[in-house]
Residue, then its C-alpha position, 0 to 999 in steps of 0.5 A: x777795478x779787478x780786471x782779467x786779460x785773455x790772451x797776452x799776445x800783442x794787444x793783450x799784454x800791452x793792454x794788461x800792462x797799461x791797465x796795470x799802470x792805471x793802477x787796475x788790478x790785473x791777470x792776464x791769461x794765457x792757455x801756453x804755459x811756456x809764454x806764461x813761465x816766461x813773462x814770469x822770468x820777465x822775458x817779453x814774447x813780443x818786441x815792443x818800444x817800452x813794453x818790458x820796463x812797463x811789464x816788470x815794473x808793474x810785476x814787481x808792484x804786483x797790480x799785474x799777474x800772469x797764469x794759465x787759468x782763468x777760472x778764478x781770475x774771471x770769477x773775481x772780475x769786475x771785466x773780463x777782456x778777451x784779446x786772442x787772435x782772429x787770422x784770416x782763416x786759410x781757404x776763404x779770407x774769413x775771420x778765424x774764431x776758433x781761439x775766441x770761441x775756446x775763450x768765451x765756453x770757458x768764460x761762461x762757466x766762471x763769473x760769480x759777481x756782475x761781469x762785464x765780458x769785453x772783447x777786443x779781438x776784431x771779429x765779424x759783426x755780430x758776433x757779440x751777439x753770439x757771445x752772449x747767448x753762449x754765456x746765457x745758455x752755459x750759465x743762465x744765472x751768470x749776471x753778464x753783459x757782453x761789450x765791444x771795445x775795439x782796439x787801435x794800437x799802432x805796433x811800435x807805438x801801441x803804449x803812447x796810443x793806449x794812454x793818448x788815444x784817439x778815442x775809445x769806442x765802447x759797444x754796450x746799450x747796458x747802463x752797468x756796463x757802462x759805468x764798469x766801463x768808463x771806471x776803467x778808462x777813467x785815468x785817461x780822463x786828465x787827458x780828455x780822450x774821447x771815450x765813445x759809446x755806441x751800440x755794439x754792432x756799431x762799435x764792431x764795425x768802427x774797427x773794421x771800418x777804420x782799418x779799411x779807410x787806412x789801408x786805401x789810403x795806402x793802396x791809392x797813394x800807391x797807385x798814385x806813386x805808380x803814375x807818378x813814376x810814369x809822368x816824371x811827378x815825385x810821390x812824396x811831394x805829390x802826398x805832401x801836397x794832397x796831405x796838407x788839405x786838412x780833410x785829407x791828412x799827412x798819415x798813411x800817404x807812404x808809398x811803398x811795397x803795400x800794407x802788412x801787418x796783423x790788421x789791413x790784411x785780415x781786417x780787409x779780408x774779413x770786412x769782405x766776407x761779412x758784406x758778401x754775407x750780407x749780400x752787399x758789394x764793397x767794390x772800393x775794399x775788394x780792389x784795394x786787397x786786390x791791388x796790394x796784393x798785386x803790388x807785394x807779388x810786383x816787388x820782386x819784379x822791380x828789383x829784377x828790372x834794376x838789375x837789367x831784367x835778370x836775376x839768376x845767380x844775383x844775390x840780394x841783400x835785403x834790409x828790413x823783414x818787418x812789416x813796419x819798424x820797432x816791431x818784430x811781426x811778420x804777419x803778412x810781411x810784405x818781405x815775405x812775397x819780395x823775398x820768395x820771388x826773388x828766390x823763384x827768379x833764381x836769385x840768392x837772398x841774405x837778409x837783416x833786420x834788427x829785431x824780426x830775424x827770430x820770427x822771419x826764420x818759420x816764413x823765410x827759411x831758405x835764405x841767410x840771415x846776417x848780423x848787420x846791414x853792412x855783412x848783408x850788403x856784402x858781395x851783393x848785387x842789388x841792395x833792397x831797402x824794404x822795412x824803414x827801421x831808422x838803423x837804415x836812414x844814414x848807411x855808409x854810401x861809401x863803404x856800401x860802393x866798396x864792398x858791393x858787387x855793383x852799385x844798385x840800390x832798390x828803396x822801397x821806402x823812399x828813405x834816400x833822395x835821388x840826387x844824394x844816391x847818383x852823386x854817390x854813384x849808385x844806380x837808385x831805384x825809388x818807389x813813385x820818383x824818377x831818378x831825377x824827381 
C-alpha cells in the first residue's frame, strides 16, 4: 500500500516507521524543512526507545521517505494519514485545530486516485465530518472518504504498541475504506489484534473516552494515596490489592505527582468543551482535570514541608523533568508546576534527566541543568525524585548522605521503600505511605 504521512511528530514518524516496517510504501510529510533535512542526515527529533534503528533501517530500504511537500505524495496515495498536533488551545481548553485544518485544505487539492483521508490526531468529535465536506467543497470530483483511527501509543513504548495493540479502532461506514483500511493492518494479523470498526463519531470518542478513563484512574488513586497518608495505609499495597480484581487492574494505580504528557491533560480539556458544547455535564472528568491540576501545584508544597516549612535560600536537586521515563517530552510535565513553585518559595533549583534536559531549557530556564544525578545532588538540601527513569531506582544511598547538605529525600514516585531509606539515614518523604507503612 502507498501510504502518506502528515506530520513526523511523535505519532507521525512512529507511525510512518512501523508502517514501513510492514512493508508499505511510505512518505512521511512535513512543512519544517530543518526536521525534514534532519531525519535525512538520520537524526531523530524525538527520543523514543528503537525509533532511530527503525527509521534508518527502513530509510536505507527506501519503503520510508521524507519531504516538505505533499503534493505528489497524496495524489499517489492509497491513504493519507493526518497526524500533526492538537494542543489545547491557550485561554479555554479547546482543541487547537489550526495545524490539522492548514493539513486538510492542502489535502483536498491533491488526490487523483480513490484516497482514504485518515486521521489520527485526536480531535473534537465531529470533526470528520468537517473534514470532508472540506474536501468535497475544494475538490468536488476527489474520490475520497474520510476515516477515524485513533492512536493509543504509549510514549516510551509506542513501537511495541503499534505492532501488538490492543485493538485498532477504525471510524468508517464506507465499504472501500474499509478494505484500504484492513489492507493496511493486515501484517498484524499473525498477531490476531482486534482491528475494530465502528462508525466515525464513535471512533473519535473512543479515544477520548480512553484517555479519560486512564487519567481517573490516576487522579483516584492519588486521592487515595492522600488518605492513605492520613490513616497510616501504604498506597501501593492499597493499589496492589484493589489491581488484583480483574475489573479493575494493575495499570495506571501509580500514585504520584498527577498525570503529564501530550494526552491526559488536552484530551480531558477537550472532552470538557465538547460536552459543555453539547450541553452536557461531565462532573466525573471536570473533577479529575481539577484535582490533578491541584495535585501538580501541591508538590512544591510537600518538598517545603520536608524541609520544616522553609525554603528560602534551600537548593533542591531535582531528578527527572519528563512527564514519564524514556521519553524526552514535557508537555505538561508535572516537573514544570514543582520546579516553578519551588522557585516562587525562594529556593534554587538544579535539575537532571537523561535524555529531556534540551527540551526542559524552553519550559525551565532559570534553574541549572546538571550532567548526573550525583552532581545534581551535590551540596543540596532536599533531593526530589519526580520522573522514575530506571537510572534513579539503585543510587548510592551512601555517596548521596555524604555529599548532600542534609539528608532529605522527596519520592515522589515511590521507587524506595521507607525502611531501606531510615536505615540509611535519610529523612524520606514518600507519596501515599508513612515513614513506617
Amino acid at each position: 500500500m502507498r501510504i502518506t504521512m502528515i506530520g513526523t511528530g511523535y505519532v507521525g514518524l512512529v507511525s510512518g516507521a512501523c508502517f514501513a516496517d510492514f512493508g508499505h510504501d511510505v512518505v512521511c510529510v512535513d512543512k519544517d524543512g530543518k526536521k525534514i533535512a534532519a531525519l535525512h542526515r538520520g537524526e531523530i527529533p524525538i527520543y523514543e526507545t528503537g525509533l532511530d534503528d527503525l527509521v534508518t533501517t527502513n530509510v536505507t530500504a527506501q519503503p520510508l521517505r521524507f519531504t516538505t511537500d505533499l503534493s505528489q505524495p497524496v495524489a499517489d496515495a492509497d491513504a493519507v494519514f493526518i497526524a500533526v498536533g492538537t494542543p489545547s488551545r491557550r485561554g479555554d481548553g479547546h482543541a487547537d485545530l489550526s495545524y490539522f485544518n492548514a493539513a486538510d485544505k492542502e489535502i483536498a487539492k491533491a488526490p487523483t486516485v480513490f484516497t482514504v483521508v485518515v486521521t489520527q490526531s485526536s480531535v473534537p468529535v465531529g470533526t470528520r465530518d468537517a473534514v470532508e465536506r472540506s474536501i468535497s467543497e475544494t475538490n468536488p470530483n476527489a474520490d475520497v472518504v474520510v476515516a477515524s483511527n485513533p492512536e493509543f501509543l504509549r510514549e516510551g513504548a509506542a513501537i511495541r504498541d503499534f505492532k501488538f495493540p490492543d485493538r485498532v479502532v477504525v471510524g468508517t461506514a464506507d465499504e472501500r475504506g474499509r478494505k484500504v483500511m484492513g489492507d493496511i493492518y493486515r501484517p498484524l494479523s499473525l498477531n490476531q489484534a482486534p482491528l475494530m470498526f465502528t462508525a466515525r463519531r464513535t471512533a473519535e470518542m473512543i479515544k477520548y473516552a480512553a484517555n479519560a478513563f486512564l487519567a481517573t484512574k490516576i487522579t483516584f488513586i492519588n486521592e487515595i494515596a492522600d488518605l492513605s497518608e492520613k490513616v497510616g495505609a501504604n498506597v501501593q499495597e492499597v493499589a496492589r490489592g484493589i489491581g488484583l480484581d480483574n475489573r479493575i487492574g494493575t495499570k495506571f494505580l501509580h500514585a504520584g505527582p498527577g498525570f503529564g504528557g501530550s494526552c491526559f491533560p488536552k484530551d480531558t480539556k477537550a472532552l470538557i468543551k465538547i460536552a459543555q458544547d453539547y450541553d452536557v455535564s461531565l462532573r466525573i472528568v471536570e473533577s479529575v482535570l481539577a484535582v490533578n491540576e491541584n495535585r501538580n501545584r501541591a508538590m512544591a508544597r510537600n518538598v517545603s514541608q520536608a524541609l520544616g516549612g522553609a525554603l528560602r535560600g534551600k537548593n533542591i536537586a531535582v531528578l527527572g523533568l519528563t512527564f514519564k521515563p524514556d521519553t524526552d517530552d514535557m508537555r505538561d510535565a508535572p516537573s514544570i508546576p514543582l520546579v516553578t513553585g519551588l522557585l516562587d518559595m525562594g529556593a534554587k533549583v538544579k535539575a537532571f534527566d537523561p535524555v529531556g534536559m534540551e527540551q526542559a531549557k524552553g519550559e525551565l530556564p532559570n534553574i541549572i541543568y546538571c550532567e548526573d544525578a550525583y552532581s545534581c545532588a551535590q551540596g543540596a538540601d532536599a533531593l526530589v525524585v519526580v520522573t522514575e527513569w530506571t537510572q534513579f531506582r539503585a543510587l548510592d544511598l551512601d555517596r548521596l548522605k555524604t555529599i548532600m547538605a542534609q539528608p532529605v529525600v522527596v519520592d515522589l514516585r515511590n521507587i524506595y521503600r521507607p525502611e531501606e531509606m531510615l536505615a540509611a539515614g535519610f529523612v524520606y518523604e514518600s507519596v501515599g505511605r508513612s515513614s513506617q507503612a
